[in-house]
N, C-alpha and C positions, 0 to 999 in steps of 0.2 A: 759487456762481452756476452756475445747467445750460449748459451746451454748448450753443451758438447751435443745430450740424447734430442735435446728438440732440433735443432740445428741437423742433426741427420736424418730426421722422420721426416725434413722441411724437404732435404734434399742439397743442406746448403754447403755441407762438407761430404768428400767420398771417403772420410775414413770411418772406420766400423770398430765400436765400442769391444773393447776386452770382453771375450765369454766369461760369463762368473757360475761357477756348480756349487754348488751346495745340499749339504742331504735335507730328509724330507723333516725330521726333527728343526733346524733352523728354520724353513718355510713357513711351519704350522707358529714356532718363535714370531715371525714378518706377521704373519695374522694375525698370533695372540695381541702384538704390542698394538697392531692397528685397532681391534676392536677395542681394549681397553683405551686406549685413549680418547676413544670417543666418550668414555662414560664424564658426566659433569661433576663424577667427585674425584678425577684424579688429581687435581690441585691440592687434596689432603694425604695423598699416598705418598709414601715416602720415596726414595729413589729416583732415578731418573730412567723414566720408560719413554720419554719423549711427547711432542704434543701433538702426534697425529697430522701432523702437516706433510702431507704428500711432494718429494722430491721428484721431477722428471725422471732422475737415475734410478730412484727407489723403484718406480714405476716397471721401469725396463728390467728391471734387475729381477722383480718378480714374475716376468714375462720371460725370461730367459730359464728362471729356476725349474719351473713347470717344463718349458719344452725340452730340459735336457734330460727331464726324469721322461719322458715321453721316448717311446721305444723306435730307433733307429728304421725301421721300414713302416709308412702308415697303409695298414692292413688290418682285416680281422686278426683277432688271437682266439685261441682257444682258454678258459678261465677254467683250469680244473678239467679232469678228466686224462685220457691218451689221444694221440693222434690214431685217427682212424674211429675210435669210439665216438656211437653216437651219443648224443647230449641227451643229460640225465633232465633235466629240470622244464622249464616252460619260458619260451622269450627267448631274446639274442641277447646273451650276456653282454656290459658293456665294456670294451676292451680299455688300456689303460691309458689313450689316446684322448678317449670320448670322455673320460672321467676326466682327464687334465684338464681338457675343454671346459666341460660342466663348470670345474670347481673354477680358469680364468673367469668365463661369464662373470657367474655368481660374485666372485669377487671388484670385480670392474663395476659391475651395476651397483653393487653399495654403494661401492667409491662414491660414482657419478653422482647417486639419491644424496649421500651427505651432504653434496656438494650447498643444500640449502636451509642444513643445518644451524643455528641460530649463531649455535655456540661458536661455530667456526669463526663468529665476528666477532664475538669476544674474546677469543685469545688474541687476536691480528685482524683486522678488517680487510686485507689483502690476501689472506691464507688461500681463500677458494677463487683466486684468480692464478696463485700459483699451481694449485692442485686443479686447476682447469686444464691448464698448459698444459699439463703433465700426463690426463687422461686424455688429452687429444692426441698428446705422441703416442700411448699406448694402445686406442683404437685404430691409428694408424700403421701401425706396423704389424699389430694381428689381420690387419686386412691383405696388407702387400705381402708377409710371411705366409700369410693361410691359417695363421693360428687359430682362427675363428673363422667360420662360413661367413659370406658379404652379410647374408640379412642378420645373422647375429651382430657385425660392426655396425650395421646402419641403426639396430634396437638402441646399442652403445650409445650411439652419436642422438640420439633422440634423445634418449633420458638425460645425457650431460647436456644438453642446448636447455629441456626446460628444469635442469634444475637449477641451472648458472644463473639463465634467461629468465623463462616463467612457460608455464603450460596453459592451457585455457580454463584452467579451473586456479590455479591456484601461483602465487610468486613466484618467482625462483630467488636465486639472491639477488641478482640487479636491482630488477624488479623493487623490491623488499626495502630497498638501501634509499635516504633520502639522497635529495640530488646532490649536495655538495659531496657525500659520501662517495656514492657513483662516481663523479667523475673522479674522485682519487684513486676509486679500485681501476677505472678503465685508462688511468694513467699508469699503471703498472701491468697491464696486458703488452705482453711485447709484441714485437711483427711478426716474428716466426709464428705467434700463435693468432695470431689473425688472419694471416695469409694458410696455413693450417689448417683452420676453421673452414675459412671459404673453399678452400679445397675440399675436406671432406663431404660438406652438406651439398657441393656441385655433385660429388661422386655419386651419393645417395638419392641426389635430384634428377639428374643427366635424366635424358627424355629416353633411353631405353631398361630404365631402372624399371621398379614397381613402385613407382611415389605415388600412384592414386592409395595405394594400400595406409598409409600414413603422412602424407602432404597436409592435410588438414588437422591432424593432429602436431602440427609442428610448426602450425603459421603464427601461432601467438611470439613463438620466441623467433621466428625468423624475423618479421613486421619487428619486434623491439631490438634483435640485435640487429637491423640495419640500421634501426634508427639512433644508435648508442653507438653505432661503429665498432661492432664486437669483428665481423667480419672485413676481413682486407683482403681484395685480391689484389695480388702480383702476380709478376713472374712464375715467381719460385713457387705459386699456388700450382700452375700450367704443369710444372716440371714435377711437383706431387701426384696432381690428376693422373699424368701421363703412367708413371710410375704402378699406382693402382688401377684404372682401367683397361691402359695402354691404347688412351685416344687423349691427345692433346688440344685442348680447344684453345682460344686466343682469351686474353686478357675481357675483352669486351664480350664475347658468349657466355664467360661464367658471370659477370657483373649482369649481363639479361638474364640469365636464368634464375638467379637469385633474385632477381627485383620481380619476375615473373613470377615464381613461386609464392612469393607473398603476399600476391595481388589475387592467385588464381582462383574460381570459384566454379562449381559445376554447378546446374539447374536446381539439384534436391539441398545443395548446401546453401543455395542461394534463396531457396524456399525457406528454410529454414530458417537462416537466421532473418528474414522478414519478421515468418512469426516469433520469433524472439525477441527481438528488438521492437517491433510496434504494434505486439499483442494481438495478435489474430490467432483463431483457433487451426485456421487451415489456408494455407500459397499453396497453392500449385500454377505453374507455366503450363498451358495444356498445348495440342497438337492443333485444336480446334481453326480452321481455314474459315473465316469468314467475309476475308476480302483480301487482295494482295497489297491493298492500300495499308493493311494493322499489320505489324511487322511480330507483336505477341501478341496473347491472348490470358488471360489469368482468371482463371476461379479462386474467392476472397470469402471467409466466412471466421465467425466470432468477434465478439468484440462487439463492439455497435453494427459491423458489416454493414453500412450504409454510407450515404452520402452526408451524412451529419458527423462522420469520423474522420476528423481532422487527417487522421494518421493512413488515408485512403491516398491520400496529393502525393504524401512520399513514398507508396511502396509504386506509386505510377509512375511519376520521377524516376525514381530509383529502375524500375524493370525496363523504363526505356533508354535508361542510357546502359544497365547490362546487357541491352541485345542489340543495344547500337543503333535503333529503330526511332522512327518518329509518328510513331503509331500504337494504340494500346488499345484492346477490348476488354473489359473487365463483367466477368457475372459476378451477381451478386445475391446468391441465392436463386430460385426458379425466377421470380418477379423484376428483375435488375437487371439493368445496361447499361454499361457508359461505355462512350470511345470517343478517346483522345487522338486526336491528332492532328502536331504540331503545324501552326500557320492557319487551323482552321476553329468554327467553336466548339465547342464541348459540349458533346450529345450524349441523352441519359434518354433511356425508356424506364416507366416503373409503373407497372402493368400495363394499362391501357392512357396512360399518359407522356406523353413527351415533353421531354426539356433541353435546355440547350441556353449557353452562357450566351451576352450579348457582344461580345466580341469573340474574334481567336485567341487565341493561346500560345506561348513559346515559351520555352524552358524557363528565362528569365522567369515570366509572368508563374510557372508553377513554383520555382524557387522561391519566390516572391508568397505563394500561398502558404509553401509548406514554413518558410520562417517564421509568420505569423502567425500560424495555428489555425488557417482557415481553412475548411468545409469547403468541399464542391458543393454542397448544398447553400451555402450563402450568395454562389456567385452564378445557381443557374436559376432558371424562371422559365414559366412554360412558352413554349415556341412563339404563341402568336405574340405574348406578350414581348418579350426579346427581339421579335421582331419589327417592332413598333417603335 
């Protein structure tokens, strides 16, 4: 049976959860019991203060407690003093609106950071799939309510993706979990919260958002939760979307946008991780025109920088199928040329010498280099020779 609160944030019933008030004494109570339960020695305390496992209702309930203490018209207030007096102090006070806000944040973002908490598996090993669910409802309806500005919902949806998922530095819980473990946790992810998901990270992706600002920091857990199937779109995703943007896309543009995202890479990211992955001190793509036949061009330094470095065949490889080109010029320092391209042989100048492989070249054939660890330098030889 779906969860009444997820089931409404989905969009998949129209009926609307009982208000609950509560004064600010039980609130700060919903808090105290949440952080203590986090601590690893409450297995020794007495009483029952509960184990910290996040309810979808729980969720909402504290989402609702906040906005009813929050003041019926959102406007400035004045904090102290008379109307008409000006202000004694320095700064814009912050009204009791902005503070409710503050203190939701703050509190959501815990949430979502525990989510990769150790301990959480040792009470349940499913705890942080239900407590997933349950802050997805909650970033969700602070974005369609207003209760949080977009880019504070989208910071939300970031932190819960790598701390479920993983971030680029470090697991999240997925991540973390061997794989027979994994799939039992991702057998307890319902639709609602996948179809959810996929909704929110389109909203936060959609191409008039600002994902260049954070796309990259979000591609480790998007790349593994497609590949785990954390994300489902539906329907019922389109009818969320629609709900928070108020633009409906189809089934198939959010399933491309999401595969896009994962895949997407800009020129400095793509330098980048070169030098990361096959250890050179410096990629750069340059602007350099030196024939319409080389579709890039790239300046290469550190490392051996030469033709004796295996790890040269695949950032060539690699740069011409990212620009889709069948052509490459590579410096290599002042003294250094090579330019690849495909169908024909492989020319190097290195100072006042020429070289050149004795056949052409095709992806295959560099594929073929870079799996075996071979050097341009094993397979050129000076021109007249090669051509003999």
């Amino acid at each position: 049976m779906k969860r009444p609160a997820l089931a409404r944030a989905a969009g998949l019933t129209g009926q609307e959860a009982e208000e609950q008030r509560t004064s600010w004494e039980e609130l700060e109570e919903l808090l105290a019991k949440e952080e203590l339960a986090r601590d690893p020695r409450i297995p020794n305390y007495p009483g029952d203060i509960g184990l910290g496992l996040l309810e979808d209702d729980d969720v909402l309930a504290l989402l609702r407690l906040m906005l009813d203490r929050a003041p019926a018209e959102r406007t400035l207030r004045l904090v102290g003093g008379k109307p008409g007096e000006p202000p004694t102090g320095t700064g814009t006070p912050w009204t009791p609106t902005h503070r409710l806000r503050v203190r939701l944040f703050n509190v959501l973002q815990r949430w979502s950071l525990a989510l990769a908490d150790s301990r959480f598996v040792w009470i349940e090993l499913a705890a942080p799939v239900r407590n997933y669910a349950a802050l997805l409802v909650a970033d969700a309806e602070c974005w369609e309510q207003g209760h949080l500005p977009e880019d504070r919902v989208i910071r939300l949806v970031g932190t819960l993706l790598g701390s479920f998922i993983r971030t680029d530095r470090s697991r999240g819980y997925l991540v973390s979990l061997a794989d027979d473990e994994r799939q039992r946790a991702l057998d307890r992810l319902t639709t609602e919260a996948g179809a959810l998901g996929a909704s929110l990270v389109y909203c936060a992706l959609r191409p008039t958002a600002k994902w260049r600002d954070y796309l990259f920091e979000w591609q480790p857990a998007l790349v593994a939760g497609l590949h785990f199937g954390v994300f489902d779109v539906r329907p019922e995703s389109c009818d969320v979307i629609e709900r928070l943007i108020g633009q409906r896309p189809s089934v198939g543009e959010v399933h491309n946008r999401l595969d896009w995202a994962a895949t997407y890479i800009d020129i400095e990211h793509w330098a980048q991780r070169q030098q990361r992955d096959l250890g050179f001190q410096h990629v750069r793509l340059t602007h350099l025109r030196v024939s319409r036949r080389f579709g890039v061009t790239l300046e290469v330094s550190g490392g051996d920088a030469s033709f004796n470095d295996a790890a040269l065949v695949s950032l060539v490889r690699q740069a011409l199928a990212y620009r889709r080109t069948d052509g490459a010029i590579i410096k290599l320092g002042e003294q250094i040329r090579l330019s690849v391209k495909i169908g024909e042989p492989v020319w190097a100048r290195v100072s006042e010498e020429t070289l050149c492989t004795p056949e052409a070249v095709d992806l295959d054939g560099l594929a073929e280099l870079e799996r075996h660890g071979v050097s341009f330098a094993h397979v050129l030889a000076p021109a007249e020779q090669a051509a003999s």
